[in-house]
DSSP file (Angstrom, degrees, kcal/mol; ACC not computed):
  #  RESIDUE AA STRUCTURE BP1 BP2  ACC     N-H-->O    O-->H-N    N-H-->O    O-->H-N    TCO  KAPPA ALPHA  PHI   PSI    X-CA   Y-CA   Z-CA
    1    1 A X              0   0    0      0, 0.0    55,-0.1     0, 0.0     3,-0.1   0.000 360.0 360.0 360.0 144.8    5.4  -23.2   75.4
    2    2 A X        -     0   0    0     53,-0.5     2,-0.4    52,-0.2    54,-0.0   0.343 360.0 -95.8 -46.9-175.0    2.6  -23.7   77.7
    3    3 A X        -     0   0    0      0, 0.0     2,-0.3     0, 0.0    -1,-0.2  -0.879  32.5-141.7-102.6 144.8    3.1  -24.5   81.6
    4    4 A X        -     0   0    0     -2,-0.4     2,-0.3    -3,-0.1     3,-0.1  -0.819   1.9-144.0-113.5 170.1    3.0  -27.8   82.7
    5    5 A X        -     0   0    0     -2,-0.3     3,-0.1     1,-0.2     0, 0.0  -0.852  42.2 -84.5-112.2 149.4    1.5  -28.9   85.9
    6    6 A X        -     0   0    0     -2,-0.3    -1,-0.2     1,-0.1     0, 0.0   0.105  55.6 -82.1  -1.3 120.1    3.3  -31.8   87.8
    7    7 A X        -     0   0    0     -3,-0.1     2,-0.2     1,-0.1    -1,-0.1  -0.051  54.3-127.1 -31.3 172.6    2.6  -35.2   87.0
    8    8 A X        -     0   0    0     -3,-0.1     2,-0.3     2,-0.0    -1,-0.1  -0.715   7.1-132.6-117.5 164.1   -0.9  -36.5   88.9
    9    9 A X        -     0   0    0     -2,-0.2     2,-0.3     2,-0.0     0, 0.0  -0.888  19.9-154.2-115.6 160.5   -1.3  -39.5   91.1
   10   10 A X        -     0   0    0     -2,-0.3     2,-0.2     2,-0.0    -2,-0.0  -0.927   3.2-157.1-143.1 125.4   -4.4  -41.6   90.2
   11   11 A X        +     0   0    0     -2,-0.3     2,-0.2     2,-0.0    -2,-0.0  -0.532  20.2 172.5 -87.5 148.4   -6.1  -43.8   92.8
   12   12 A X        -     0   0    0     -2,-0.2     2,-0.7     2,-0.0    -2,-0.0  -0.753  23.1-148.6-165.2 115.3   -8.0  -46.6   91.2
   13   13 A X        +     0   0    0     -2,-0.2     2,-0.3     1,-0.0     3,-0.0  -0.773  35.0 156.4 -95.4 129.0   -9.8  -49.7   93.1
   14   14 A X        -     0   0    0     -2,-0.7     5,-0.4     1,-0.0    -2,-0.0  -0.945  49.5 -66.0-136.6 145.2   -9.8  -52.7   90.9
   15   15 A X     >  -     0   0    0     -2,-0.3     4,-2.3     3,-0.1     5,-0.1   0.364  31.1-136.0 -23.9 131.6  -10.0  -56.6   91.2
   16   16 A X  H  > S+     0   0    0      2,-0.2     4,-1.1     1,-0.2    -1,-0.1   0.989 107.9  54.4 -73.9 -64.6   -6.9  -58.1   93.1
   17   17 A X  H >> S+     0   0    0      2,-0.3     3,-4.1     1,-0.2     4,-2.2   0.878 109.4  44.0 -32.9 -74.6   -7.4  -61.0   89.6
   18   18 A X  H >> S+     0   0    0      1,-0.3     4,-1.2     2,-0.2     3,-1.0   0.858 111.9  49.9 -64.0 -71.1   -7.3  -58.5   87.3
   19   19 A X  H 3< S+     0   0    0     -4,-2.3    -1,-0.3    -5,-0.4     4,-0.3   0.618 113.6  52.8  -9.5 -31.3   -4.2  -56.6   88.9
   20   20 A X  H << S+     0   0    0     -3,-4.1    -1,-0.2    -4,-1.1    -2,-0.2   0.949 108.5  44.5 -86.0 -41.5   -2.7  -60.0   88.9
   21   21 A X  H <X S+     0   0    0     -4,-2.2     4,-1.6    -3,-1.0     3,-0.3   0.628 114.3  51.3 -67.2 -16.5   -3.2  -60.8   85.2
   22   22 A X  H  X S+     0   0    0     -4,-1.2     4,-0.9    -5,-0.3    -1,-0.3   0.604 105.7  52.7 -90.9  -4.2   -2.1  -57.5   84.3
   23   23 A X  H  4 S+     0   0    0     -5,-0.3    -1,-0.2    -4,-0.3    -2,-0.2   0.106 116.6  41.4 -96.7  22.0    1.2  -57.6   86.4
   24   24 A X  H >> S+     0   0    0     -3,-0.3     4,-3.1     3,-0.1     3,-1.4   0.314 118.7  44.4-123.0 -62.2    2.0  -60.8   84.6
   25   25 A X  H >X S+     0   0    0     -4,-1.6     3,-3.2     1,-0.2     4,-0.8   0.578 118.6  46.1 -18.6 -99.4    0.8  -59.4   81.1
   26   26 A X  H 3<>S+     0   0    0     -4,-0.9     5,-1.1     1,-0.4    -1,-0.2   0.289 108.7  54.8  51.5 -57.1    2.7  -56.2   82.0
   27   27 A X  H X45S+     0   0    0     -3,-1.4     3,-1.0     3,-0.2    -1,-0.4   0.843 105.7  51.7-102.7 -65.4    5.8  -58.4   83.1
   28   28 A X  H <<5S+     0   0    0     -3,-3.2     2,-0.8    -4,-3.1    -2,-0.2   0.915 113.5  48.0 -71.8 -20.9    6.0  -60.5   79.3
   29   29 A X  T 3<5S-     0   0    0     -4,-0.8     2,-1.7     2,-0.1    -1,-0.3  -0.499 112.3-129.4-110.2  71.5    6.0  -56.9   77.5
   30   30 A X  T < 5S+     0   0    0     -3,-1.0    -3,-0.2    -2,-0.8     2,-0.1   0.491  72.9 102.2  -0.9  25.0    8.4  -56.0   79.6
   31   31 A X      < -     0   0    0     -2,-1.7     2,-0.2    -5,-1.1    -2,-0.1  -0.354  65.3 -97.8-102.8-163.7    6.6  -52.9   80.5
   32   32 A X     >  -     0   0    0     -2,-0.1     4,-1.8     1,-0.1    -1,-0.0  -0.646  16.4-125.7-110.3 175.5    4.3  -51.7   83.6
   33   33 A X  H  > S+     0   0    0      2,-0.2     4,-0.9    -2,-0.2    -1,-0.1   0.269 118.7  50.1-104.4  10.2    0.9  -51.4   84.4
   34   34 A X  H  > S+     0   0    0      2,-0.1     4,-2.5     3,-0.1     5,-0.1   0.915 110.7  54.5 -90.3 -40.1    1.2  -47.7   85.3
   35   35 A X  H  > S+     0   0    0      2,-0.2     4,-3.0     1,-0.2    -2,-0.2   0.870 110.8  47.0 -20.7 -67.8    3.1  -47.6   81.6
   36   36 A X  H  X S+     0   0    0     -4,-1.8     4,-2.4     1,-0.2     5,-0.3   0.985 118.3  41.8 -68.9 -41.6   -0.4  -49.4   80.0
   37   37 A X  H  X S+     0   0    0     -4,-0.9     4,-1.2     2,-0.2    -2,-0.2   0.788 111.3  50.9 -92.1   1.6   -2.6  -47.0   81.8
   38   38 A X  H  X S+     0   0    0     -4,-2.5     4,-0.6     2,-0.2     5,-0.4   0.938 117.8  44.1 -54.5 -65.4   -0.5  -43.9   81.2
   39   39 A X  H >< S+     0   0    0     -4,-3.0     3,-1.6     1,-0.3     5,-0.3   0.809 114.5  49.7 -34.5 -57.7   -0.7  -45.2   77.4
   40   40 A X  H >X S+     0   0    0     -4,-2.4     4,-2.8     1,-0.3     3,-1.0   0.892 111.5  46.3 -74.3 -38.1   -4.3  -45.9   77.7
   41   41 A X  H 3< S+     0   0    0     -4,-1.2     4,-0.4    -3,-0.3    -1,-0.3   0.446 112.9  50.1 -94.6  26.4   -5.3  -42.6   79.2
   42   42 A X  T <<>S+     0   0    0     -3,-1.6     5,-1.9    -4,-0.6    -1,-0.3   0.329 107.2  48.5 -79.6 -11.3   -3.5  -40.7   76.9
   43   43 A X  T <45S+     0   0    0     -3,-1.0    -2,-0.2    -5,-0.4    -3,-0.1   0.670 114.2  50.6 -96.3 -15.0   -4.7  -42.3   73.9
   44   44 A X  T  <5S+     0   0    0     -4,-2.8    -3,-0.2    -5,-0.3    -2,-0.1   0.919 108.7  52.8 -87.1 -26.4   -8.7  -41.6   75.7
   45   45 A X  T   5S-     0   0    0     -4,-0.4    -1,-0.2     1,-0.0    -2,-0.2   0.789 115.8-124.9 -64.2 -22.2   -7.8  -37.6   76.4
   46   46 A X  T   5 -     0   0    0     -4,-0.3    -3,-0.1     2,-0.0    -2,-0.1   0.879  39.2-173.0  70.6  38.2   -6.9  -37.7   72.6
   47   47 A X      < -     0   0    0     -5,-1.9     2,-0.3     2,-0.0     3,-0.1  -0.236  23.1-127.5 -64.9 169.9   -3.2  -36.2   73.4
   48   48 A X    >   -     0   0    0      1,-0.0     3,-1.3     0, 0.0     4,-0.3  -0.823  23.3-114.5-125.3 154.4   -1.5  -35.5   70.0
   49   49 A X  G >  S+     0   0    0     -2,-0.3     3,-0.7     1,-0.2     4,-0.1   0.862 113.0  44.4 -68.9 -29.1    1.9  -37.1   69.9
   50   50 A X  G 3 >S+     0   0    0      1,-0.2     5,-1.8     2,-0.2     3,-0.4   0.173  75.0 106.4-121.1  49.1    3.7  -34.1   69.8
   51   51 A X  G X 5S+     0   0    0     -3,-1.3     3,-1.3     1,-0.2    -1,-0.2   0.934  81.5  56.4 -46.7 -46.4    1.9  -32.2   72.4
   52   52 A X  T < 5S+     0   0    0     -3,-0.7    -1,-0.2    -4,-0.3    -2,-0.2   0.786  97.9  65.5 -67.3 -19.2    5.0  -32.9   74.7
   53   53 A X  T 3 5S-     0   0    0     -3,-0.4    -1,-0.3     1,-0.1    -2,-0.1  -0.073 132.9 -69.7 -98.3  28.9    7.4  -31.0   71.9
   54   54 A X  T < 5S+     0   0    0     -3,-1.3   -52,-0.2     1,-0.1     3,-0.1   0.354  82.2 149.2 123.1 -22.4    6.0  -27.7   72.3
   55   55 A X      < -     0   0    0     -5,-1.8   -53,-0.5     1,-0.1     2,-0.3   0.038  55.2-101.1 -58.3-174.4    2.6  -28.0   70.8
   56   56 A X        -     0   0    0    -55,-0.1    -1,-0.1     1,-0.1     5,-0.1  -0.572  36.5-101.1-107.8 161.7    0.1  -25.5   72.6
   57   57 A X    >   -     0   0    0     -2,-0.3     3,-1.0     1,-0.2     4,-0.3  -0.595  28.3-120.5 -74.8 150.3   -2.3  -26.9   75.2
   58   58 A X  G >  S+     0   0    0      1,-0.3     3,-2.8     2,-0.2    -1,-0.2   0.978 116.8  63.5 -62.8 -50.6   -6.1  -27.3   73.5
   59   59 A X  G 3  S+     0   0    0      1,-0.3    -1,-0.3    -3,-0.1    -2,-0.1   0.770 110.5  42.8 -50.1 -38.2   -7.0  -24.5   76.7
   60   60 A X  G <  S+     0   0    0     -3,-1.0    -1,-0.3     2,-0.1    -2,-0.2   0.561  88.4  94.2 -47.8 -29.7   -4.8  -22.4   74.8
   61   61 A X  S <  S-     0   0    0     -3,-2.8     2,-0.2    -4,-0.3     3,-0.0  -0.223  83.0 -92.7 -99.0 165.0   -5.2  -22.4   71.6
   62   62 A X        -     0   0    0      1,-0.1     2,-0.3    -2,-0.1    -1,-0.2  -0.464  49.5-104.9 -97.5 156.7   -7.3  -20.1   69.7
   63   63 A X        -     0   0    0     -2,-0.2     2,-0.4     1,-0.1    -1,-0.1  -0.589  43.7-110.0 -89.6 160.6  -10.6  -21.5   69.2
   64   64 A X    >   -     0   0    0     -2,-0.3     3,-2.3     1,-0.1    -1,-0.1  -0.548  17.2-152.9 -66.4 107.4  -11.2  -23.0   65.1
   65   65 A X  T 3  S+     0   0    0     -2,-0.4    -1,-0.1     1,-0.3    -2,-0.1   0.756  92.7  54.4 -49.5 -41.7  -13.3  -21.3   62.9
   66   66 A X  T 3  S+     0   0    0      0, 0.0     2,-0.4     0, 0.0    -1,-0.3   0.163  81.0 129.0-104.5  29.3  -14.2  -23.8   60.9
   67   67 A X    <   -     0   0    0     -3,-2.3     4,-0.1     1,-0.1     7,-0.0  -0.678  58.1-133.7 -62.7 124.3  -15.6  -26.2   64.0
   68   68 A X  S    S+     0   0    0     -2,-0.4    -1,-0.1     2,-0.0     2,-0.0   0.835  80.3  68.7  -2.4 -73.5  -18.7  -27.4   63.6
   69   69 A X  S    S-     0   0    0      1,-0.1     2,-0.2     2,-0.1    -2,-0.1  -0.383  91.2-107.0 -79.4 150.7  -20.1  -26.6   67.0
   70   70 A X    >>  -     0   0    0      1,-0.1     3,-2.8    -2,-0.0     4,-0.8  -0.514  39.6-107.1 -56.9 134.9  -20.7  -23.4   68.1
   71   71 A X  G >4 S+     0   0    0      1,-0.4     3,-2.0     2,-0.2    -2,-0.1   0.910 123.5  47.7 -76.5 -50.9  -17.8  -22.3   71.0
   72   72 A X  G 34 S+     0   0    0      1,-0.2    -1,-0.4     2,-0.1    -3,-0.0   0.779 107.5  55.9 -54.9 -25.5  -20.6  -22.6   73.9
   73   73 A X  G <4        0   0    0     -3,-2.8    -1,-0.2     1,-0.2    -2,-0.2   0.675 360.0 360.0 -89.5  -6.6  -21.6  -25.9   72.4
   74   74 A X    <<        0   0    0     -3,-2.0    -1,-0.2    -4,-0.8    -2,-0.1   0.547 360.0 360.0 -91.4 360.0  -17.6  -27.7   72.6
């Protein structure tokens, strides 16, 4: 299995309103708002679900033959 690195922190300035309406959103689906923007920026890297169970990291992986693009071009 690959290495993992540490969790990250992520600094992020947005509107004290918006912050408020997602901690009350956040709050009725009993989840968080670090929870929705872990979700969201997993789902925007394109993570595969069972990256965490072993799969290999994309930086790893041998590169596809039958990609489209050219390996300089990805």
């Amino acid at each position: 299995m690959g290495r993992r690195f540490p969790d990250a922190n992520l600094t992020i300035r947005v509107d004290p309103d918006t912050v408020m309406w997602a901690r009350v959103r956040a709050l009725q689906r009993r989840t968080s708002i670090s929870q929705v923007i872990r979700r969201c920026l997993e789902a925007y890297a394109g993570i595969p679900d069972g990256w965490k169970q072993g799969l290999p990291l994309p930086w790893e992986s041998a590169p596809d033959p039958e990609h489209p693009l050219a390996p300089e071009d990805r």
